[in-house]
Steps between C-alpha positions, in 0.01 A plus 500: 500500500119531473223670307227674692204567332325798660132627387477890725103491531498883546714820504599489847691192368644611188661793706630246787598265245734735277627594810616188616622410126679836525730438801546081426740432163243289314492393073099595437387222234136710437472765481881560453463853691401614816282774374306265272369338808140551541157383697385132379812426259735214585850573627736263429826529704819335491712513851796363590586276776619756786208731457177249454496512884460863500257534269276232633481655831412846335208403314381295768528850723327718220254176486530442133431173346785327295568114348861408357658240330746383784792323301636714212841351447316151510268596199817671334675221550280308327532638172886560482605192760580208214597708286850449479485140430230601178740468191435720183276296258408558126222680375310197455498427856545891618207461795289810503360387826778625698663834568795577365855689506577778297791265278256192453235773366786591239604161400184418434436809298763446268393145455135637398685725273720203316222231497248744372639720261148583313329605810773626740735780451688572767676812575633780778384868535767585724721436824389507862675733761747235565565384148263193419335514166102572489381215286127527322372207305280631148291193462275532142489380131749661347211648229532829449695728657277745641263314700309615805689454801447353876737560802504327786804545785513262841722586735471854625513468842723239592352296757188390275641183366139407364567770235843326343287152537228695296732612200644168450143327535327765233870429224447130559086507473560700161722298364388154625105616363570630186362309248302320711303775650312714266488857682855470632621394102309817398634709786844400383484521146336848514716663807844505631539429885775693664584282825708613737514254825721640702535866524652598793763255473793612754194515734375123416888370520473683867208336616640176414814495620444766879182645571151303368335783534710829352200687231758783347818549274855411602631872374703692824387819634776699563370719799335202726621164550181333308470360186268490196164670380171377473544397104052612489557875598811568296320576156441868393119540579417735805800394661510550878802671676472397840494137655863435680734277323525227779093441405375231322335740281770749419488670170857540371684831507316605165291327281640179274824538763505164464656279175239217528192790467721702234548223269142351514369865400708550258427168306131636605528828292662379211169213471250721637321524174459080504476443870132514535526339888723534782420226743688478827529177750479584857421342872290470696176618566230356193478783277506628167532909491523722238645916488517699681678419812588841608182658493148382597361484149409267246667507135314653222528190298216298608548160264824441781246491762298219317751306387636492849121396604549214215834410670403452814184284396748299304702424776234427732397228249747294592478410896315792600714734617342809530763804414375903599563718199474895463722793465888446709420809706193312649734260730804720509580822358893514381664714271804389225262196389596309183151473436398841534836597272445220186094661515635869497798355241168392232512177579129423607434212681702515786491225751657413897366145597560446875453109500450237783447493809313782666805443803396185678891387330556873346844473327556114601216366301600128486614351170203283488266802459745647155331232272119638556610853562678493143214339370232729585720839420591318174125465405457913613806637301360245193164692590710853440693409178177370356342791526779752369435290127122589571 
């Protein structure tokens, strides 16, 4: 399999190229539709072994420029291969600079649950569509019981391992700094963290254990013989009614049609007057965007736009990584967003980070880039939590 990135300088080639896209089967990384595709922006495209030939020999015919990374199973192979012979270790030497599998991410949540019962509470808001609980870790001083509260769910889309590495790295930074660091011992003495590292779960198990790179749901569409939804357009806000159910970026039959996005709502209602952020762990791309997605338009609520600005410098602080932030709708408008539903839902700082790379590795970014990616987000999200007790 390889990657082609394509760059169409003009709009003779963005019309050739969605042609071509249109008549090979291809998995489009970025953007992750066909219509997205426009002058200047990066395509990222995933082919499979029979039809690289083909498309190579297009492009060259429509004379549009294109670079790839050759050996995908190679670089997959890499961070799954030894796997096997890893053996499940305690908490205490749990390393957080490797991906991994859905069942080590739920030993080892348990085990932050039993060896730190005054920060950790762990608990489940629901089943996925084939049966697996939804676990959230509440990480705060048990102080009073209405404190100001922070979400933050990894996992989404299932092929963005970073975001699972992310979750864990943020629970272990909080607990391991507390005490020792002054703003995160504030932070957690003042508000609760809901963390939720693995949303899509059925989804994560998948790309595990058949296809690296499957984004949606597991749930079965009756009609067609494709599975899931894309878990960031199923939430009741301007949901669309089109896009086919074999696409990446299908809806769902109706809005919250799936379990995982019905039970994270619903714990979402019944806090809405605490949650004060919503902050949402994506790849890849660099970014930090705030509502709306589905229309071009910025939210009323202009504090969200600086303390994304304060993020972002916060981040950049650390290796100097330089992340683009603005409104969703600038990069790619979508409707059903989870950000666009938690700001409509009164929840108003609502947050989708798309971290590392900007898809020279895309969804294979190599274990030895998780400890500075986690790192730099951790010193953003601190960035956005500080500034909700402002």
């Amino acid at each position: 399999d390889q990657v082609f990135r394509i760059t169409p300088g003009n709009d003779e080639d963005v019309r050739a190229l969605k042609k071509i896209l249109g008549h090979l089967k291809v998995d489009l990384w970025q953007p992750n539709s066909a219509s997205l595709i426009h002058q200047n922006a990066t395509v990222d495209v995933h082919v499979n072994r029979n039809d690289t030939q083909g498309l190579r020999s297009r492009l060259k015919q429509e004379r549009i420029d294109y670079v790839f990374i050759s050996n995908l199973q190679k670089e997959i192979e890499k961070q799954t291969g030894y796997r096997s012979t890893r053996k499940r270790r305690s908490e205490a030497q749990y390393d957080y600079e490797v991906y991994h599998s859905l069942e080590e991410i739920q030993s080892w949540m348990f085990e932050m649950n039993q060896t730190h019962p005054d920060l950790v509470d762990m608990f489940s808001v629901g089943k996925s569509y084939e049966g697996r609980p939804l676990y959230v870790l509440q990480l705060g001083k048990r102080s009073r019981p209405q404190k100001k509260a922070v979400w933050i769910d990894c996992g989404v889309h299932a092929r963005e391992w970073i975001g699972p590495a992310f979750c864990q790295w943020f629970v272990k930074e909080a607990i391991g700094s507390y005490q020792y660091d002054s703003v995160m011992t504030r932070l957690l003495n003042q508000l609760n963290f809901y963390v939720m590292p693995v949303f899509n779960v059925d989804g994560y198990r998948y790309s595990w254990t058949t296809d690296r790179f499957w984004r949606k749901t597991r749930s079965k569409n009756h009609k067609f013989h494709c599975r899931g939804v894309d878990a960031n357009r199923n939430w009741k806000v301007k949901w669309c009614a089109s896009s086919h159910p074999c696409d990446d970026t299908y809806c769902g039959p109706y809005p919250e049609s799936e379990p995982e996005v019905k039970a994270v709502a619903k714990f979402l209602r019944k806090h809405k007057k605490r949650i004060k952020a919503y902050i949402s762990i994506h790849a890849y791309a660099q970014m930090l965007l705030y509502p709306y997605s589905y229309k071009y338009a910025s939210i009323p609520n202009f504090s969200c736009v600086s303390a994304a600005h304060n993020a972002v410098t916060a981040l950049y602080s650390a290796y100097g990584v330089r992340y683009r932030y603005g409104p969703a709708s600038t990069t790619l408008v979508s409707s059903g967003s989870s950000i666009d539903w938690a700001y409509r839902n009164g929840i108003p700082y609502a947050f989708a980070f798309e971290l590392r790379d900007t898809g020279y590795f895309g969804f294979l970014l190599p274990e030895s880039l998780i400890n500075p990616t986690c790192t730099e987000t951790m010193r953003a999200v601190k960035a956005i939590a500080s500034g909700l007790l402002k």
